[in-house]
C-alpha positions as CSV (number, residue, x, y, z in Angstrom):
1,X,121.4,90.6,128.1
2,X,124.6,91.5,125.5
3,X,124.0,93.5,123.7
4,X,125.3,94.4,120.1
5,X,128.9,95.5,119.6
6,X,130.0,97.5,116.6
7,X,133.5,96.2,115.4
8,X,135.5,97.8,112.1
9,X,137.7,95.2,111.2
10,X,141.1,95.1,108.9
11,X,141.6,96.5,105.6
12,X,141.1,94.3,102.8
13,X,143.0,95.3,100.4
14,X,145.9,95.2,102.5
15,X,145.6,91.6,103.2
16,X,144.3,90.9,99.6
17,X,147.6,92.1,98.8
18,X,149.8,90.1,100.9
19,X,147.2,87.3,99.9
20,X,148.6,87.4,96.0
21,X,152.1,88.0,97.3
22,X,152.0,84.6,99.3
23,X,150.0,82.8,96.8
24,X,151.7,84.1,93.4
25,X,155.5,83.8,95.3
26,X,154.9,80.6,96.9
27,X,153.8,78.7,93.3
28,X,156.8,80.6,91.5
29,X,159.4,79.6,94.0
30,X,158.2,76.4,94.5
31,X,158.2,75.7,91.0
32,X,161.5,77.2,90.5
33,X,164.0,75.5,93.0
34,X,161.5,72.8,93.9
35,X,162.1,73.3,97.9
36,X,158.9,72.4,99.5
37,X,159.4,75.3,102.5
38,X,157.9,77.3,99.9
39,X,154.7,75.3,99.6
40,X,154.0,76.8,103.4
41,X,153.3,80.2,102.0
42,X,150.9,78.5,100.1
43,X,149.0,77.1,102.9
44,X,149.4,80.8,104.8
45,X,147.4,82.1,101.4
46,X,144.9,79.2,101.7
47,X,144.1,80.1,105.2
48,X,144.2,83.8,104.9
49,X,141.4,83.7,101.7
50,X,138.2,82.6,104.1
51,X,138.9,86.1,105.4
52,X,137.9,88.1,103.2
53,X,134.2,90.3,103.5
54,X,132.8,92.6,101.6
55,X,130.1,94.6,103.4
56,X,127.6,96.7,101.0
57,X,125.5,99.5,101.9
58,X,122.8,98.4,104.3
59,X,123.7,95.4,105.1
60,X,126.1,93.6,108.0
61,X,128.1,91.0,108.9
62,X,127.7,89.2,112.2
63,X,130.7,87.5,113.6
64,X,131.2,84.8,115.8
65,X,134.3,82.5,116.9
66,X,133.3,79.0,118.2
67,X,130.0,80.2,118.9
68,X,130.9,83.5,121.1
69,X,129.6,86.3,119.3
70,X,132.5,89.0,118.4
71,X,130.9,91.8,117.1
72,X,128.7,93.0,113.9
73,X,130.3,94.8,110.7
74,X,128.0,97.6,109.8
75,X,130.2,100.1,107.9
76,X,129.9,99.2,103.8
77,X,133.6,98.0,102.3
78,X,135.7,95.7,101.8
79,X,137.5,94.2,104.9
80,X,139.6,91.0,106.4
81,X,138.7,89.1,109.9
82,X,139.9,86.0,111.3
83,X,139.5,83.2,109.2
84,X,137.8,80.6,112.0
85,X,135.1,83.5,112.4
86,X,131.8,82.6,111.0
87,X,130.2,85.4,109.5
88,X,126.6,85.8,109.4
89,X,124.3,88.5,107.1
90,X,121.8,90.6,108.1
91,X,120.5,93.2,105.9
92,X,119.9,96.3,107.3
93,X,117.3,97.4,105.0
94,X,113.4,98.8,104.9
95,X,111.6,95.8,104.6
96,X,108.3,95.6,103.2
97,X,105.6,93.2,104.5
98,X,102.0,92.7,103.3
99,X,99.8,90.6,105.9
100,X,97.7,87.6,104.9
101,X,93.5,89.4,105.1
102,X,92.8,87.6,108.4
103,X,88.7,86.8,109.4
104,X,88.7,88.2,113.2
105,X,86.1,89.4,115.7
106,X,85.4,93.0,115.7
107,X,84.9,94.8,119.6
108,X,80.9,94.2,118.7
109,X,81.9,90.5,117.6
110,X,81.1,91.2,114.3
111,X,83.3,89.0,111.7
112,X,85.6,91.2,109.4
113,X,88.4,90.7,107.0
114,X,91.5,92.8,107.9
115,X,95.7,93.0,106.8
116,X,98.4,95.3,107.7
117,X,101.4,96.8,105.9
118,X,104.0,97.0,108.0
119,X,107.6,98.3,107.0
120,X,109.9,97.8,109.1
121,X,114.4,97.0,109.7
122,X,116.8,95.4,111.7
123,X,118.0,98.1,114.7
124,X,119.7,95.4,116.5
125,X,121.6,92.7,115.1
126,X,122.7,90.7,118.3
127,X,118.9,90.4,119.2
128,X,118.1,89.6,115.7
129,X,120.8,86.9,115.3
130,X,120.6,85.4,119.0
131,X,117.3,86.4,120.7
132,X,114.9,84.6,118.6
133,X,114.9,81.4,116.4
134,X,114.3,82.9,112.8
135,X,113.7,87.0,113.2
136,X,111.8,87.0,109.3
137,X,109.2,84.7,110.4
138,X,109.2,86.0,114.2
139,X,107.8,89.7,112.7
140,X,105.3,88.0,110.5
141,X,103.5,85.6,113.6
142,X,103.5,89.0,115.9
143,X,102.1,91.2,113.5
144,X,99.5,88.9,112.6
145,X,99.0,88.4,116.3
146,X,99.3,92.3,117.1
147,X,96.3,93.0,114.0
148,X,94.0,90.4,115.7
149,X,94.5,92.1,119.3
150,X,93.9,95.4,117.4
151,X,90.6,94.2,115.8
152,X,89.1,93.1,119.1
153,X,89.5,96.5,120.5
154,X,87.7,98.7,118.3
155,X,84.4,98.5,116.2
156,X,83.9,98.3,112.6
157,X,82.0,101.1,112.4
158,X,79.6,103.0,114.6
159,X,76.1,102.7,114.6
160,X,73.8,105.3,115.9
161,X,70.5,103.3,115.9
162,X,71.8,101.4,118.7
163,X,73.4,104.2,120.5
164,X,76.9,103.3,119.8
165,X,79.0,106.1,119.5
166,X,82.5,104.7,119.7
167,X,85.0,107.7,119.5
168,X,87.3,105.4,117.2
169,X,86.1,102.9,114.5
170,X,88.8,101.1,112.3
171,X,86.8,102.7,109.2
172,X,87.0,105.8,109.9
173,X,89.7,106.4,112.6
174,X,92.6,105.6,110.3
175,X,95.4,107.5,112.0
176,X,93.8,106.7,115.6
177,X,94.3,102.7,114.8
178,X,97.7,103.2,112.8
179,X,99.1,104.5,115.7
180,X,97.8,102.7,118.0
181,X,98.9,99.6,115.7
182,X,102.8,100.9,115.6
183,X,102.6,100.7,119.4
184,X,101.6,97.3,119.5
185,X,103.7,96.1,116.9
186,X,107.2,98.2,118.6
187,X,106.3,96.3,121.9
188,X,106.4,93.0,120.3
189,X,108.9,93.1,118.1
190,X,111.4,94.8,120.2
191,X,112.3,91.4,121.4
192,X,114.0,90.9,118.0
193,X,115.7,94.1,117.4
194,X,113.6,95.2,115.3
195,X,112.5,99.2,114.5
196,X,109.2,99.7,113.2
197,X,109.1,102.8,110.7
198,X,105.4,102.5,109.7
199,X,102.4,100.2,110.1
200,X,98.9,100.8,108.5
201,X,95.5,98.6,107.5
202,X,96.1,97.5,103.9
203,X,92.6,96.0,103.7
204,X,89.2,96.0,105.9
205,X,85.7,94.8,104.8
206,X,82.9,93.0,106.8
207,X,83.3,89.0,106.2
208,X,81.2,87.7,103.1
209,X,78.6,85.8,105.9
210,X,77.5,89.7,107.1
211,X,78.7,91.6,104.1
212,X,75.5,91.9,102.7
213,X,73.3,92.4,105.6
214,X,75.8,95.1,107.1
215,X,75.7,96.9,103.6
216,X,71.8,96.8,103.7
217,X,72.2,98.2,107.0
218,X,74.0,100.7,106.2
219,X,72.3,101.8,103.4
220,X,68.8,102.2,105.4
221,X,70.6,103.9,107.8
222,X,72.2,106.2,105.1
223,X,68.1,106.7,104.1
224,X,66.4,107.4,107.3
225,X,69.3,110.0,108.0
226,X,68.0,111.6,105.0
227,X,64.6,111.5,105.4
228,X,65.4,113.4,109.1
229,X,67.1,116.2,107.1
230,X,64.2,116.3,104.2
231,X,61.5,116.5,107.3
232,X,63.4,119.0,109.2
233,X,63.5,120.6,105.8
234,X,60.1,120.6,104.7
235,X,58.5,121.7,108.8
236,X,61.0,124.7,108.2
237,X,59.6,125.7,104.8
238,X,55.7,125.0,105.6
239,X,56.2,127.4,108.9
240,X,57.8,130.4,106.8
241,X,55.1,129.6,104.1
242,X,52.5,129.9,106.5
243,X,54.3,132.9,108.6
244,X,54.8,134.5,104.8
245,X,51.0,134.5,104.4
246,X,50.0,135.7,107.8
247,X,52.0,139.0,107.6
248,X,51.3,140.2,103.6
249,X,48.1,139.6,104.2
250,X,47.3,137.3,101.0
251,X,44.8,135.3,102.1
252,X,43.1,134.3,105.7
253,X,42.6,130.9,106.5
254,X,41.1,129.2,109.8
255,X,42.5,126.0,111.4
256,X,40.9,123.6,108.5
257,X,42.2,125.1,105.6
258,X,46.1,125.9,107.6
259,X,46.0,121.9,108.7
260,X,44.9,121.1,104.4
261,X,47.7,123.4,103.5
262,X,50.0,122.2,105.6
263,X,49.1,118.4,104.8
264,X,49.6,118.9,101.2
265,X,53.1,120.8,101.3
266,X,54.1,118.3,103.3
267,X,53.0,115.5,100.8
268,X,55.1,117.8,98.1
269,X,58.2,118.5,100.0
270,X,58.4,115.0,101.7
271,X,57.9,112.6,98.5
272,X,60.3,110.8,97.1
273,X,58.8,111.2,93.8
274,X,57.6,114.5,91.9
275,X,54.4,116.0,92.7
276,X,51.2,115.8,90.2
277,X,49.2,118.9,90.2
278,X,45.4,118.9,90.3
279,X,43.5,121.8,88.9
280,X,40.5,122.6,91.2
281,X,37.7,124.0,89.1
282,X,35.3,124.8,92.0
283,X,35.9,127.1,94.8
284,X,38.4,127.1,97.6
285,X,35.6,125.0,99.4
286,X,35.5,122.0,97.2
């Protein structure tokens, strides 16, 4: 494959000079002894203006004569190549590009929204000109195709009732899945010439069929995680309670009473809602 050759061309200013010198003389001696040899450094002017090319920062100038490709202009200024060249821009600038949310099938098949941001710029100008049809639209098909792949690869999240225990999730693994998104999108796009400086997810939810159930989900998940920690909690307390009262020597109580005692803490420290205190106006029997 050819690949891209970096050219520096003529000054212009040179040739803009000898440009007004055979436009601006040729007019005024034609005019003045009316001898049409003159009128041929016209013409040279004519042919020498399509020339001209100014290059600005960033940005590049593709040549080709007759269709064979000459070289690429890369170096900002103001410069003169053969007229029958036909000169192409590229810009060799960051690009931003903000993905379309696509609905795609999660590694559990689960439907989700996702998009990518994806900055990227032209490395290679030959492959970017010659190698593909339209290089714009080429980057924005492959990195909607490269966010699909990456969404069938990895769970939404994990979820521990079912024993799923996926070391990366695209929730939570966010520098995991970028990276692993960049090395996608490099691969595909280096077709094209193009150099990928970052790629992220710019948007991920569940789809609106599942939202609700997965949120409902994930709240009673949220819930019985809690209620773990409030029981491991509460055992914890009743035992030192119990322990407490076993070495001070407060008060001795046989199986019954320990089993009340521990049935009621655990009806204090467990509840969701605050305890209401009964006064027992009888003895510790009743």
């Amino acid at each position: 494959m050819k690949e891209e050759k970096i050219i520096i061309p003529a000054n212009g200013y040179l040739m803009l000079f000898l440009f007004l010198i055979l436009m601006i003389g040729g007019i005024a001696l034609l005019i003045r002894t009316e001898n049409a040899i003159f009128a041929f450094a016209i013409v040279a002017a004519i042919l020498i203006a399509p020339g001209f090319v100014m290059v600005q920062p960033n940005n590049s100038r593709v040549l080709l004569l007759f269709g064979k490709y000459v070289g690429t202009v890369k170096k900002n200024g103001f410069y003169w190549v053969n007229p029958f060249y036909t000169k192409t821009k590229i810009s060799l600038r960051a690009s931003n590009f903000d993905s379309e949310r696509l609905k795609v099938n999660d590694k559990l098949g689960n439907p989700v929204m996702i998009s990518t941001i994806l900055v990227w710029r032209v490395e290679n100008t030959y492959k970017a000109a010659f190698d593909v049809d339209n290089f714009q639209n080429f980057v924005r098909v492959q990195t909607d195709a490269a966010v699909r792949k990456l969404a069938s690869m990895y769970p939404y999240d994990n979820f521990a009732d079912e024993g799923l225990t996926e070391d990366i999730t695209l929730r939570s693994s966010v520098n995991e899945v970028s990276e692993a998104l960049e090395k996608e999108l490099e691969e595909r796009l280096a077709i094209a010439g193009i150099e990928v400086l970052e790629a992220r997810i710019g948007y991920l939810a569940y789809a609106q069929e599942i939202a609700n159930a997965m949120l409902k989900r994930q709240q009673a998940t949220a819930i019985v995680a809690a209620r773990h920690k409030i029981v491991q909690g509460a055992v914890s307390m009743v035992e030192m309670a119990l322990d407490e009262l076993s070495k001070k020597d407060i008060i001795h109580l046989d199986e019954d009473r320990k089993a009340a005692m521990v049935s009621n803490l655990m009806v204090i420290l467990c509840s969701d809602k605050d305890a209401t205190p009964v006064v027992n106006a009888g003895t510790l029997n009743h």
